[in-house]
PDB file with one MODEL, atoms N, CA, C and O in Angstrom:
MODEL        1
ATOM      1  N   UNK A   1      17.977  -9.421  -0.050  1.00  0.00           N
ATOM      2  CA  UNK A   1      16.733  -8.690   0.141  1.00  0.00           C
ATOM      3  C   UNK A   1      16.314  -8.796   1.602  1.00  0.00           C
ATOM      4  O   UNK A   1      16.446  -9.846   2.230  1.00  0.00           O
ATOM      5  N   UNK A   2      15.851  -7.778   2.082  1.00  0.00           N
ATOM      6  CA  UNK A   2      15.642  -7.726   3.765  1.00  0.00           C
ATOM      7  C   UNK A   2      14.442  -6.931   3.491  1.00  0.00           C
ATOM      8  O   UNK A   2      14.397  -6.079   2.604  1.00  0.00           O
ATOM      9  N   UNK A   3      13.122  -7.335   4.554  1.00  0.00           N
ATOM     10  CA  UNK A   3      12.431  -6.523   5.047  1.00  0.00           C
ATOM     11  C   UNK A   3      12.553  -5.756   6.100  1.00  0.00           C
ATOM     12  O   UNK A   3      13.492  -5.555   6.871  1.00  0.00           O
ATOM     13  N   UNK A   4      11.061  -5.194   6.011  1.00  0.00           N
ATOM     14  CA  UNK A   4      11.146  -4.186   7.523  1.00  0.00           C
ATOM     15  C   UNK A   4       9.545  -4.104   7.862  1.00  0.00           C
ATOM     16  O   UNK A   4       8.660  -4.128   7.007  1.00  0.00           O
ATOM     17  N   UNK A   5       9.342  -4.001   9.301  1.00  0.00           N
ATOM     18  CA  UNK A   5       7.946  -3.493   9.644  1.00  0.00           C
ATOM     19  C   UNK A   5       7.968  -1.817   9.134  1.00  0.00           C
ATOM     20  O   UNK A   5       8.707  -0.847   9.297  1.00  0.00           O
ATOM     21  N   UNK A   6       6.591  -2.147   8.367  1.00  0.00           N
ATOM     22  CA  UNK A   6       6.053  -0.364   8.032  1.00  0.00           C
ATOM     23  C   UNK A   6       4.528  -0.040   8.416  1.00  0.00           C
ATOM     24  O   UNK A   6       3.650  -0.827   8.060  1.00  0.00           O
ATOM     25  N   UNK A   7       4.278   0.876   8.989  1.00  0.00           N
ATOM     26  CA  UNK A   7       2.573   1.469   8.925  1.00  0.00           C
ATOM     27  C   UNK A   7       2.693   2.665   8.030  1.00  0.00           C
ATOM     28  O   UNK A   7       3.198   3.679   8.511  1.00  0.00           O
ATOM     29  N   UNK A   8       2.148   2.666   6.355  1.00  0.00           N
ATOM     30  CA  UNK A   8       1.875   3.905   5.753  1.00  0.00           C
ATOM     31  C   UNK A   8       0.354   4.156   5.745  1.00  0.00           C
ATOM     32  O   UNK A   8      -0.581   3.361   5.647  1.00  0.00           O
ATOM     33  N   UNK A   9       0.392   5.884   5.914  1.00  0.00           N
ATOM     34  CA  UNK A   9      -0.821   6.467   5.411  1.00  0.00           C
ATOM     35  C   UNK A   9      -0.698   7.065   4.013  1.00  0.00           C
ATOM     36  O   UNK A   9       0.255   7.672   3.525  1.00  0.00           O
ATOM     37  N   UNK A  10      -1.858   6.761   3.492  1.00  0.00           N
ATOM     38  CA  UNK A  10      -1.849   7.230   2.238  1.00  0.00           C
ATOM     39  C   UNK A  10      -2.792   6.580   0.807  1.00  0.00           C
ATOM     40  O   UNK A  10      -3.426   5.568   1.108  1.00  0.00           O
ATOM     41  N   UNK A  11      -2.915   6.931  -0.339  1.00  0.00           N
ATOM     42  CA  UNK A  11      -4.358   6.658  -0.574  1.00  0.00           C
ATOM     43  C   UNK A  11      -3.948   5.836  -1.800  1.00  0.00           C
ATOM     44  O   UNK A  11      -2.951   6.184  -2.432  1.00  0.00           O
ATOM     45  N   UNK A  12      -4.637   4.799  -2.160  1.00  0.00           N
ATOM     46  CA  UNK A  12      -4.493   3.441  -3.025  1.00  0.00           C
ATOM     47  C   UNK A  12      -4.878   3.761  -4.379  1.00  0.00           C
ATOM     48  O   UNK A  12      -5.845   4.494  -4.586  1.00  0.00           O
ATOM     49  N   UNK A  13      -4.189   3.265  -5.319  1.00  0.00           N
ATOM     50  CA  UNK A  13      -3.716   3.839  -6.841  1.00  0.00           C
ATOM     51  C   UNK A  13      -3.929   2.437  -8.091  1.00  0.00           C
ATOM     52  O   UNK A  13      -2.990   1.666  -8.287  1.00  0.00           O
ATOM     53  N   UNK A  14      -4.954   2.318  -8.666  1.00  0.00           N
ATOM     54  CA  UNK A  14      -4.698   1.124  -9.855  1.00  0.00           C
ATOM     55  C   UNK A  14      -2.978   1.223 -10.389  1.00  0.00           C
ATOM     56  O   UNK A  14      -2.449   2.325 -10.534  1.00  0.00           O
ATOM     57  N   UNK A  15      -2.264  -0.010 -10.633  1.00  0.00           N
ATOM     58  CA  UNK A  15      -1.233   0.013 -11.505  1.00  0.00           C
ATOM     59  C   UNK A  15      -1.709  -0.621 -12.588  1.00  0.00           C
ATOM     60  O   UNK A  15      -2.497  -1.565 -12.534  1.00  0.00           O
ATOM     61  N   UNK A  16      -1.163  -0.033 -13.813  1.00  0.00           N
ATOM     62  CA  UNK A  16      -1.566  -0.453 -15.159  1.00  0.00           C
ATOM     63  C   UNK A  16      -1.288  -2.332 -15.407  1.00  0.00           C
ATOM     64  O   UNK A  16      -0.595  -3.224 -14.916  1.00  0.00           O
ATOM     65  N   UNK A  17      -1.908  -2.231 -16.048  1.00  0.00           N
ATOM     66  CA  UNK A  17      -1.787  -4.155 -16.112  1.00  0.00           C
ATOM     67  C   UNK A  17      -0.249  -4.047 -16.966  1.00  0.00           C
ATOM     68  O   UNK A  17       0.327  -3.118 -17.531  1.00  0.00           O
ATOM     69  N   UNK A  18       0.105  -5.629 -16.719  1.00  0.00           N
ATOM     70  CA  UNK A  18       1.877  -5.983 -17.281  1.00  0.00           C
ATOM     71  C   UNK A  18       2.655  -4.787 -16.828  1.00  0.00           C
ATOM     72  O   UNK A  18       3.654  -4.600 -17.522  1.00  0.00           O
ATOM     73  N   UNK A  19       2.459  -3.817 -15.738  1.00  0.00           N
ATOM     74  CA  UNK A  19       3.720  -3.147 -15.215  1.00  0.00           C
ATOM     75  C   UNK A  19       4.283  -3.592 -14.525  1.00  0.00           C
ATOM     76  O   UNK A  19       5.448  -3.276 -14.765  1.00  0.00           O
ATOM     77  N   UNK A  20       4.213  -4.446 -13.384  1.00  0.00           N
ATOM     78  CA  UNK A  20       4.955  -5.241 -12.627  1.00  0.00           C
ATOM     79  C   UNK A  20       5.072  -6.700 -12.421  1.00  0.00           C
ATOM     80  O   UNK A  20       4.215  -7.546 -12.165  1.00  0.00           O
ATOM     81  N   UNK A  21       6.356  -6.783 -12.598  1.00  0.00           N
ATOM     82  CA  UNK A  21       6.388  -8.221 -12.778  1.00  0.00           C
ATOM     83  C   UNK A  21       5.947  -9.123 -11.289  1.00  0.00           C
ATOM     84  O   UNK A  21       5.495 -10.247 -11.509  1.00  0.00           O
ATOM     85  N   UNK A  22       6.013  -8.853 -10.355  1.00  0.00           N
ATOM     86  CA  UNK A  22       5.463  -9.451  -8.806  1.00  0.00           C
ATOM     87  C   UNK A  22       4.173  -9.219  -8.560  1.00  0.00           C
ATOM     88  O   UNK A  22       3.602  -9.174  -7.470  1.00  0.00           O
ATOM     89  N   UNK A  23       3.588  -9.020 -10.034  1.00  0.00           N
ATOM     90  CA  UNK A  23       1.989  -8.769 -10.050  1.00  0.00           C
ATOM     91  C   UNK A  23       0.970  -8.207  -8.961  1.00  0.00           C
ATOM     92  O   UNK A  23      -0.145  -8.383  -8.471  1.00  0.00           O
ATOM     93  N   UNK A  24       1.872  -7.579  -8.927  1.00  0.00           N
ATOM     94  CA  UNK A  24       1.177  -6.072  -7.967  1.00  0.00           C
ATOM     95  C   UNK A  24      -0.242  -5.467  -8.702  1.00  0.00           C
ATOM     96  O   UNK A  24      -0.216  -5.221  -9.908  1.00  0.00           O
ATOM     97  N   UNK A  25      -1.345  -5.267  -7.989  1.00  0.00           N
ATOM     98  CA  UNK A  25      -2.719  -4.760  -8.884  1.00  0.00           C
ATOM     99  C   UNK A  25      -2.718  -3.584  -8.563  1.00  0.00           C
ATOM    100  O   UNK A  25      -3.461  -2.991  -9.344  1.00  0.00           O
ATOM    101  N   UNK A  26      -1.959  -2.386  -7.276  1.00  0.00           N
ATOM    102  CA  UNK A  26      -2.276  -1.294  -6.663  1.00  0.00           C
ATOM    103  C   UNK A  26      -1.262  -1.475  -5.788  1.00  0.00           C
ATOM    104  O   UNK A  26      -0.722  -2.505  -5.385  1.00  0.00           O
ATOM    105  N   UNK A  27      -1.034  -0.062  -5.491  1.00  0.00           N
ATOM    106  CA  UNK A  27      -0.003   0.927  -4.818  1.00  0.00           C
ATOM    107  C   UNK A  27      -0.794   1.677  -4.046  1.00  0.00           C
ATOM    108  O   UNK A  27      -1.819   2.308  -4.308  1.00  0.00           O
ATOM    109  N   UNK A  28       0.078   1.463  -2.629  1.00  0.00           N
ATOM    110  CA  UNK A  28      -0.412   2.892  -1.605  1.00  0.00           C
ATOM    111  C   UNK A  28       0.996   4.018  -1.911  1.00  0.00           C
ATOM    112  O   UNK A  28       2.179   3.706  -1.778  1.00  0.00           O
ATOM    113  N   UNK A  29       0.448   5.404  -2.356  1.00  0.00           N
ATOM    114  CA  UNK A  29       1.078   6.393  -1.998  1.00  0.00           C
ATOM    115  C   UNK A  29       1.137   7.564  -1.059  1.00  0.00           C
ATOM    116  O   UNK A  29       0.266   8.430  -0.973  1.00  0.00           O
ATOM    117  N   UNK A  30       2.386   7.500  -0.275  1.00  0.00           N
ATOM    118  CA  UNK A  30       2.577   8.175   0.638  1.00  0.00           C
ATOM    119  C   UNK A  30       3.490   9.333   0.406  1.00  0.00           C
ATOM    120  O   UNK A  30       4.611   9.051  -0.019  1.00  0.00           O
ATOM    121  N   UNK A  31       3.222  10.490   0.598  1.00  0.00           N
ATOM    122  CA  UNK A  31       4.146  11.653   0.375  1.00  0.00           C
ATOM    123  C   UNK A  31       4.814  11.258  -0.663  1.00  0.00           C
ATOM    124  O   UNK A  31       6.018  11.078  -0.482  1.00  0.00           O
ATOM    125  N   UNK A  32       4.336  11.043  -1.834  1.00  0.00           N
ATOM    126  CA  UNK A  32       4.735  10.589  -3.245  1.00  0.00           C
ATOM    127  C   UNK A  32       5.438   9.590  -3.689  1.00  0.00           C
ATOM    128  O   UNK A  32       6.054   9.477  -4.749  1.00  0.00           O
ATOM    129  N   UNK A  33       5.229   8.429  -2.278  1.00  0.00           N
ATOM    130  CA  UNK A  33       6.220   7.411  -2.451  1.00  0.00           C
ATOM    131  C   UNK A  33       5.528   6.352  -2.204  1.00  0.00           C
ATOM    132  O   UNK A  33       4.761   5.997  -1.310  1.00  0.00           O
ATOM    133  N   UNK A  34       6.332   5.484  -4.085  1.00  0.00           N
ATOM    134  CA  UNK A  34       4.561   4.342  -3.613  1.00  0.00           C
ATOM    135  C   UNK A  34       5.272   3.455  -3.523  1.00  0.00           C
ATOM    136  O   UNK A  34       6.362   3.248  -4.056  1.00  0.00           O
ATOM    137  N   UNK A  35       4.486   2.676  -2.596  1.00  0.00           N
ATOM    138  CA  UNK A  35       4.517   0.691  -2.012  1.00  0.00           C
ATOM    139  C   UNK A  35       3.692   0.014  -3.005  1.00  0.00           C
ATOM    140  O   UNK A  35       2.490   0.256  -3.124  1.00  0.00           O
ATOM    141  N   UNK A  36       4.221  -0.694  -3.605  1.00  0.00           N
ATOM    142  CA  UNK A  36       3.292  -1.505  -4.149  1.00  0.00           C
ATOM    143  C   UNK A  36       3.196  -2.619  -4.027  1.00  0.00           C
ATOM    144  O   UNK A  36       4.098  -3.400  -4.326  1.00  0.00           O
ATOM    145  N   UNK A  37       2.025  -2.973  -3.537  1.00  0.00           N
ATOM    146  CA  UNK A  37       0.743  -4.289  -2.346  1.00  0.00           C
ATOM    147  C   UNK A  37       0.905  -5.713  -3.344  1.00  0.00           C
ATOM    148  O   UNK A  37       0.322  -5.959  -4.400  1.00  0.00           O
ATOM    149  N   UNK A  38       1.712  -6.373  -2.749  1.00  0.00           N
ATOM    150  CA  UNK A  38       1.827  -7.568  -3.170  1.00  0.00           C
ATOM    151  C   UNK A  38       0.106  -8.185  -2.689  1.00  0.00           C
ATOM    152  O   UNK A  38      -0.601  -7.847  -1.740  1.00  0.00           O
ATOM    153  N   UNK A  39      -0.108  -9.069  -3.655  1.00  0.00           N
ATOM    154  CA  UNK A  39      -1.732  -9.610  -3.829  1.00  0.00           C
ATOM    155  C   UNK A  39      -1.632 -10.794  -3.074  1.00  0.00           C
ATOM    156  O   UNK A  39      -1.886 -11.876  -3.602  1.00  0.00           O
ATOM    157  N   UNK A  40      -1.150 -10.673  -1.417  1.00  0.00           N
ATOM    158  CA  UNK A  40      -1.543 -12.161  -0.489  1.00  0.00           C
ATOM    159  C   UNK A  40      -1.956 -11.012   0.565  1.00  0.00           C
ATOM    160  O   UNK A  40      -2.047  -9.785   0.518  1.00  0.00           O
ATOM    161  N   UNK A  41      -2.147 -11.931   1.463  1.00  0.00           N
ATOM    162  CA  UNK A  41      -2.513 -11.562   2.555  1.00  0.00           C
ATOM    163  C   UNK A  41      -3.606 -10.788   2.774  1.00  0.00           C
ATOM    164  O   UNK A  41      -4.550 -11.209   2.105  1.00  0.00           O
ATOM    165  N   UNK A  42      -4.011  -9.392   3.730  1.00  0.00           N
ATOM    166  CA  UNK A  42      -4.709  -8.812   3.551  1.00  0.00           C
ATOM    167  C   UNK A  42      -4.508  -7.649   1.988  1.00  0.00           C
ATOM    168  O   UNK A  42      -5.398  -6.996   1.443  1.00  0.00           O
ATOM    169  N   UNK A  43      -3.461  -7.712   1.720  1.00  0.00           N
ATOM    170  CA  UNK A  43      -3.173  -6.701   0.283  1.00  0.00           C
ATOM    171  C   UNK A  43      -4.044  -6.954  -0.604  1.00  0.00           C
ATOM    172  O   UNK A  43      -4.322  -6.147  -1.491  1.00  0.00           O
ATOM    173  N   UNK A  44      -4.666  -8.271  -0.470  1.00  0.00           N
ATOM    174  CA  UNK A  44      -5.550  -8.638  -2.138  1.00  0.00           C
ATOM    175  C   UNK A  44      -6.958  -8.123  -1.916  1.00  0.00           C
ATOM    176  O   UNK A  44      -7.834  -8.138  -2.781  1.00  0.00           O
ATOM    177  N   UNK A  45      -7.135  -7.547  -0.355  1.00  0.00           N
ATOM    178  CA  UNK A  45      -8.676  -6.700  -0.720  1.00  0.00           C
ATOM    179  C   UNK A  45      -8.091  -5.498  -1.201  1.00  0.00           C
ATOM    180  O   UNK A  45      -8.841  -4.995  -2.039  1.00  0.00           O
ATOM    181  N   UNK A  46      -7.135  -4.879  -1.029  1.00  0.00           N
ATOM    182  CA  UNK A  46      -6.959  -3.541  -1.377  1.00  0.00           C
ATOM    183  C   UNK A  46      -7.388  -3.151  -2.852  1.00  0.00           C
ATOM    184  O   UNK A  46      -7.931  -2.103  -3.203  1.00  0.00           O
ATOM    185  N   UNK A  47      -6.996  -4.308  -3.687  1.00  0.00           N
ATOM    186  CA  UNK A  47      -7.753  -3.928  -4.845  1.00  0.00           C
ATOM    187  C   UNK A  47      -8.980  -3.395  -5.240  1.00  0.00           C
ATOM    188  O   UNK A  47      -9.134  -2.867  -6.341  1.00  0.00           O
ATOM    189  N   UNK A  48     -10.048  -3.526  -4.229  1.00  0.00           N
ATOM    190  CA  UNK A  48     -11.480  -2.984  -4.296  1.00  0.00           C
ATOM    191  C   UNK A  48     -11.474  -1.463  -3.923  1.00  0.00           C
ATOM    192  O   UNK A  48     -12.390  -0.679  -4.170  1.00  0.00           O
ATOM    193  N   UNK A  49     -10.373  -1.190  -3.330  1.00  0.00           N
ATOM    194  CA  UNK A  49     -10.520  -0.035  -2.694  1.00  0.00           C
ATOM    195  C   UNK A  49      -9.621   1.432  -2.945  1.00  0.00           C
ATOM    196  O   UNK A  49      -9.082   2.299  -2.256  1.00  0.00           O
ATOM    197  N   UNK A  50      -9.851   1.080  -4.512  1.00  0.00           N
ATOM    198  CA  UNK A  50      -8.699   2.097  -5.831  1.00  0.00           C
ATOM    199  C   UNK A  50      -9.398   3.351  -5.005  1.00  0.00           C
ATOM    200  O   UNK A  50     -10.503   3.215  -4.480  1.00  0.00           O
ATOM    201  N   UNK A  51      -8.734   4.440  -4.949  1.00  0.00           N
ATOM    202  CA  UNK A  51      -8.525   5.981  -4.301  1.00  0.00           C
ATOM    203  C   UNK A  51      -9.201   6.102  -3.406  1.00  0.00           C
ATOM    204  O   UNK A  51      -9.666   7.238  -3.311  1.00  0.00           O
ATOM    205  N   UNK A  52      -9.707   4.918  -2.107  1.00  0.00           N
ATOM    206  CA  UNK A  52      -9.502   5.708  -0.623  1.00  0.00           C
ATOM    207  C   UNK A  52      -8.337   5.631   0.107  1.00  0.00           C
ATOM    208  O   UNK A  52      -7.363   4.951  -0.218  1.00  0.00           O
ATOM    209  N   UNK A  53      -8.413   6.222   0.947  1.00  0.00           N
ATOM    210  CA  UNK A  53      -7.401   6.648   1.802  1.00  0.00           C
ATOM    211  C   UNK A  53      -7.140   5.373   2.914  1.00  0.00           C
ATOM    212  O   UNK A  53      -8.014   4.635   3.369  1.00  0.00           O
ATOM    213  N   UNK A  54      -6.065   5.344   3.136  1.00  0.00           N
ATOM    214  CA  UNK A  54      -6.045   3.918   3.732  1.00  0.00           C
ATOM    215  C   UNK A  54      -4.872   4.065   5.000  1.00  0.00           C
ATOM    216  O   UNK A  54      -3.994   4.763   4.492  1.00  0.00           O
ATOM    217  N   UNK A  55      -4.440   3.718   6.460  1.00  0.00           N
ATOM    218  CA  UNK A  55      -3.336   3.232   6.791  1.00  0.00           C
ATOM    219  C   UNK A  55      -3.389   2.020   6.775  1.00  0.00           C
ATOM    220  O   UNK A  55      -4.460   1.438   6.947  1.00  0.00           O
ATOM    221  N   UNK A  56      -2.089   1.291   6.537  1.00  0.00           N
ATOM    222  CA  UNK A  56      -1.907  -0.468   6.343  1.00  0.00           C
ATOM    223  C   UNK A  56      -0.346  -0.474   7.092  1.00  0.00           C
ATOM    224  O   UNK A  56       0.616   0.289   7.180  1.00  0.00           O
ATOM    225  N   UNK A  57      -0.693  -1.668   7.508  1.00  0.00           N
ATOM    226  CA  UNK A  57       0.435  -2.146   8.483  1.00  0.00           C
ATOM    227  C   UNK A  57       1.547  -3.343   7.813  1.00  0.00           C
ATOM    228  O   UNK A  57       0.968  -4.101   7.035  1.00  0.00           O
ATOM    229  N   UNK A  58       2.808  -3.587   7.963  1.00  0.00           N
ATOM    230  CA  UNK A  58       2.781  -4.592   7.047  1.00  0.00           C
ATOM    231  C   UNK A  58       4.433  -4.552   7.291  1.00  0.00           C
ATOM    232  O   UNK A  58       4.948  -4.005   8.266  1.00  0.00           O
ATOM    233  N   UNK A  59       5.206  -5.264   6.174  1.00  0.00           N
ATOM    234  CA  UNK A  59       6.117  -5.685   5.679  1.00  0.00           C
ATOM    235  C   UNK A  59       7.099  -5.248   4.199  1.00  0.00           C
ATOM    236  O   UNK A  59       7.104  -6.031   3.249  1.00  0.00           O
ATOM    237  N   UNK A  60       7.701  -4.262   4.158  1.00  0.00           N
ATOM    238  CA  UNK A  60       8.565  -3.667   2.835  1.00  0.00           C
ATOM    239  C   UNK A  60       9.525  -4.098   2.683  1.00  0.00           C
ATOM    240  O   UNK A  60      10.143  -4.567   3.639  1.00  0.00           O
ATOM    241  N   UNK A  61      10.084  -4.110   1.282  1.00  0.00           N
ATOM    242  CA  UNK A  61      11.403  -5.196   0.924  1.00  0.00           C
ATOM    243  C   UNK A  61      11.422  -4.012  -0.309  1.00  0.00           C
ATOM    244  O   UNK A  61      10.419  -3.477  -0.780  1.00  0.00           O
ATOM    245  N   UNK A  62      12.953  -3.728  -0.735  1.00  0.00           N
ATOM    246  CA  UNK A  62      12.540  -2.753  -1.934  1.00  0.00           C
ATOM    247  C   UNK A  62      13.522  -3.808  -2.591  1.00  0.00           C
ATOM    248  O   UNK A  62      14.421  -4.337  -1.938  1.00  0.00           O
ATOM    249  N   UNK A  63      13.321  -4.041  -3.739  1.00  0.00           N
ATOM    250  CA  UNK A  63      14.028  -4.636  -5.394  1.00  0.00           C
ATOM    251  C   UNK A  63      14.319  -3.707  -6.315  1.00  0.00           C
ATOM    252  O   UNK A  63      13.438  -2.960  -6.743  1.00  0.00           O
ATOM    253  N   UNK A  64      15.797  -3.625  -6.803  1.00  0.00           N
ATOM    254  CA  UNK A  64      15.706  -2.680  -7.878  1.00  0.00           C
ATOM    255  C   UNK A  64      14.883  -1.264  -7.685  1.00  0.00           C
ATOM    256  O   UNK A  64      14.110  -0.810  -8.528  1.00  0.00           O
ATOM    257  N   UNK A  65      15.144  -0.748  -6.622  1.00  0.00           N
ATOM    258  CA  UNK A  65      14.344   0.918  -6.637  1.00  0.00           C
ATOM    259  C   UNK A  65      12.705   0.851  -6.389  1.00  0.00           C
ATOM    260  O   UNK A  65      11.936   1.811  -6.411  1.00  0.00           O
ATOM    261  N   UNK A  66      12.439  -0.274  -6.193  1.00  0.00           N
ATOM    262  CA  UNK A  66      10.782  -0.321  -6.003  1.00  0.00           C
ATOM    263  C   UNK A  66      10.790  -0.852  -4.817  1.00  0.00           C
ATOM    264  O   UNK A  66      11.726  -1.597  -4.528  1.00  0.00           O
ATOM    265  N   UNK A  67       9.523  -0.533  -3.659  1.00  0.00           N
ATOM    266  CA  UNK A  67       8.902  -0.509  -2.694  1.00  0.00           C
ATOM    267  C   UNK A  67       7.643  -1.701  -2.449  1.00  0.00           C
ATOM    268  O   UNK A  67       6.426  -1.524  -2.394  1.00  0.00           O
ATOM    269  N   UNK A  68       8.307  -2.753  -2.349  1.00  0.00           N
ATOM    270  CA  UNK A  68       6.900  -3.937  -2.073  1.00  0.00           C
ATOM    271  C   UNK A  68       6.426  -4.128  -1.245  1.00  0.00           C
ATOM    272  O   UNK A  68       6.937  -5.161  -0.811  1.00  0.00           O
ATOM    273  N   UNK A  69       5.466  -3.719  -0.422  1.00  0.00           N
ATOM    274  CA  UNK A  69       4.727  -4.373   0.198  1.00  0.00           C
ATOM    275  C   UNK A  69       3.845  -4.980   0.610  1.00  0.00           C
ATOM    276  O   UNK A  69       2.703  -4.775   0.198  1.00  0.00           O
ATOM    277  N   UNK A  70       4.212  -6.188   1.831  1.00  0.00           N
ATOM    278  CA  UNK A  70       3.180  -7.550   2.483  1.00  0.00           C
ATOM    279  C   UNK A  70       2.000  -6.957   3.352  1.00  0.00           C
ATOM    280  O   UNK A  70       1.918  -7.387   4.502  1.00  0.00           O
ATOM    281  N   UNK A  71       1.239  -6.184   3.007  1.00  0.00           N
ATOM    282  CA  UNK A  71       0.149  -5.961   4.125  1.00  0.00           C
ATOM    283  C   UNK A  71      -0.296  -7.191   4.844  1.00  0.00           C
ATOM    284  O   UNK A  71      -0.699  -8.252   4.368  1.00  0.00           O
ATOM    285  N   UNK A  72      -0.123  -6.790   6.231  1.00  0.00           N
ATOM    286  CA  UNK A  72      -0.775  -7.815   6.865  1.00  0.00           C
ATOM    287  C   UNK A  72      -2.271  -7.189   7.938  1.00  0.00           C
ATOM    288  O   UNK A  72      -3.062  -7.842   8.619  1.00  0.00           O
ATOM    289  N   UNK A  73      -2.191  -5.915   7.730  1.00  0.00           N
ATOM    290  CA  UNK A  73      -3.723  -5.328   8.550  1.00  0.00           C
ATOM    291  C   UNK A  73      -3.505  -3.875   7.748  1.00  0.00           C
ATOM    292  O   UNK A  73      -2.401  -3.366   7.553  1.00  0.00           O
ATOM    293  N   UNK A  74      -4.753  -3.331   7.336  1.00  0.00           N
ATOM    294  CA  UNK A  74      -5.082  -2.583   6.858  1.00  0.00           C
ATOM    295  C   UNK A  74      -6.759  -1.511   7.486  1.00  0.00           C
ATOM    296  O   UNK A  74      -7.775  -2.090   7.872  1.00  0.00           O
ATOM    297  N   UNK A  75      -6.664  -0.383   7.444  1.00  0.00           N
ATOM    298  CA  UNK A  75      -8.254   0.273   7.865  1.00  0.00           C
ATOM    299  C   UNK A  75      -8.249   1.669   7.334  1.00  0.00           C
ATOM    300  O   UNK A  75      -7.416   2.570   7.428  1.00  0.00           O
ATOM    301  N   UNK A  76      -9.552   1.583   6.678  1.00  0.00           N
ATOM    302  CA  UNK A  76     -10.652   2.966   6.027  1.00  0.00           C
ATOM    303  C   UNK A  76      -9.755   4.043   6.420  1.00  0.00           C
ATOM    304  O   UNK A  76      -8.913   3.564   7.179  1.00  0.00           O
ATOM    305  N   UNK A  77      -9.563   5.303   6.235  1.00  0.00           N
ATOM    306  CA  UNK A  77      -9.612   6.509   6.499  1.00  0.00           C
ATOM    307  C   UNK A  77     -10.717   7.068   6.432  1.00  0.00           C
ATOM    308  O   UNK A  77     -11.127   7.052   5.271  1.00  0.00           O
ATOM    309  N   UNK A  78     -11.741   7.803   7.481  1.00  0.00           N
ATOM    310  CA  UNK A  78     -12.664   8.570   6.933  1.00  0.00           C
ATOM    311  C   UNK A  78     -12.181   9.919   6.684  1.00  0.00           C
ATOM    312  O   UNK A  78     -11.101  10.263   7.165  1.00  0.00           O
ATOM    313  N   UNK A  79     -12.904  10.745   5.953  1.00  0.00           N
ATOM    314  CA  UNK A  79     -12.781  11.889   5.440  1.00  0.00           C
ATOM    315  C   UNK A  79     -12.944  13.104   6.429  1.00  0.00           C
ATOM    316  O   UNK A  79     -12.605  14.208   6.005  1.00  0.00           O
ATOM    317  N   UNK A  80     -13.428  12.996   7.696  1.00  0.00           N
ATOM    318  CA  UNK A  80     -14.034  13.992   8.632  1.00  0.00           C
ATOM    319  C   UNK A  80     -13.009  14.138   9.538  1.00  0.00           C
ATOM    320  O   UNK A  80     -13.252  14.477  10.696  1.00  0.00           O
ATOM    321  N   UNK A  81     -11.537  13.853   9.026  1.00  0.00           N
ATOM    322  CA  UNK A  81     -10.283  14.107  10.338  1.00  0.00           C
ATOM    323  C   UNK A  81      -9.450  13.366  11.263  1.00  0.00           C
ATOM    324  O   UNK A  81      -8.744  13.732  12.203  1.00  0.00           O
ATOM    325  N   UNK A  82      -9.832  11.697  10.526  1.00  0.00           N
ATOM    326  CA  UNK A  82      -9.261  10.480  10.871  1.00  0.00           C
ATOM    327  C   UNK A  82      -7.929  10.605   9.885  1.00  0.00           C
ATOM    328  O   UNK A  82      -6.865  10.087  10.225  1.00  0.00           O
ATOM    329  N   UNK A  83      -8.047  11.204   8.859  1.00  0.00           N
ATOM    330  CA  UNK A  83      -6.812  11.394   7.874  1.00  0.00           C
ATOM    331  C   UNK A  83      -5.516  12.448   8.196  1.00  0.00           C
ATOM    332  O   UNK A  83      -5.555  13.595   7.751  1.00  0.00           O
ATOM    333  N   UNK A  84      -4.732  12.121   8.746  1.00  0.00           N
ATOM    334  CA  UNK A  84      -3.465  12.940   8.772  1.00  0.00           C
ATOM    335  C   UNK A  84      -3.521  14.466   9.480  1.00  0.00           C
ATOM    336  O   UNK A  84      -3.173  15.596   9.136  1.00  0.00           O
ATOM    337  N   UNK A  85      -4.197  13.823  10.745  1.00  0.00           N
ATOM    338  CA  UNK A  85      -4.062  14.589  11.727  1.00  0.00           C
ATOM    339  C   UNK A  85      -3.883  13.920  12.804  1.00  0.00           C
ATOM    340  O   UNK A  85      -3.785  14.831  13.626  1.00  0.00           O
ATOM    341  N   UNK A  86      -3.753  12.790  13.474  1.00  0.00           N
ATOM    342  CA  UNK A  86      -3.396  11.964  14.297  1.00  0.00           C
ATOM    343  C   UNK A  86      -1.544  12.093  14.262  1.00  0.00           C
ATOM    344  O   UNK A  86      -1.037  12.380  13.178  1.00  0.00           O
ATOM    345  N   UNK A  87      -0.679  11.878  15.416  1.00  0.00           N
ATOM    346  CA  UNK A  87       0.587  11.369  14.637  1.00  0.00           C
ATOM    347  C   UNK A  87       0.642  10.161  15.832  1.00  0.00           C
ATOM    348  O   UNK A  87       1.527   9.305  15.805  1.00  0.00           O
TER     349      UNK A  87
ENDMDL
END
């Protein structure tokens, strides 16, 4: 298993309880491809913050076809054009 540095944009998703075994609480999805926020670091506020829009900075390792990631800095999207118009 190898990581990698990642920055995704994209907006934060409840996962159903007992779906993942690395007890993941929420997923950022990006262009339909979700990371799902291991609960250390900064990842364990993300839980408060089910469907805003978010970029997070961090650490991905994929297992078996899934996308984990270590957020280690995360910030708001506002709605007025901070969202996915920057590149």
């Amino acid at each position: 298993m190898s990581t990698s540095s990642i920055t995704v944009r994209g907006y934060v998703e409840a996962l159903p309880r007992k779906k993942d075994e690395r007890q993941a609480r929420v997923a950022i999805v990006q262009d339909e491809v979700e990371y799902r926020v291991l609960t250390k670091g900064a990842g364990a506020d993300l839980a408060d913050e089910v469907s805003a829009q978010v970029e997070a900075s961090g650490t991905v390792e994929e297992l078996d076809g899934i996308n984990y990631m270590t957020v280690r800095s995360y910030r708001l999207l506002d709605e007025d054009g901070d969202w996915g118009g920057k590149a």
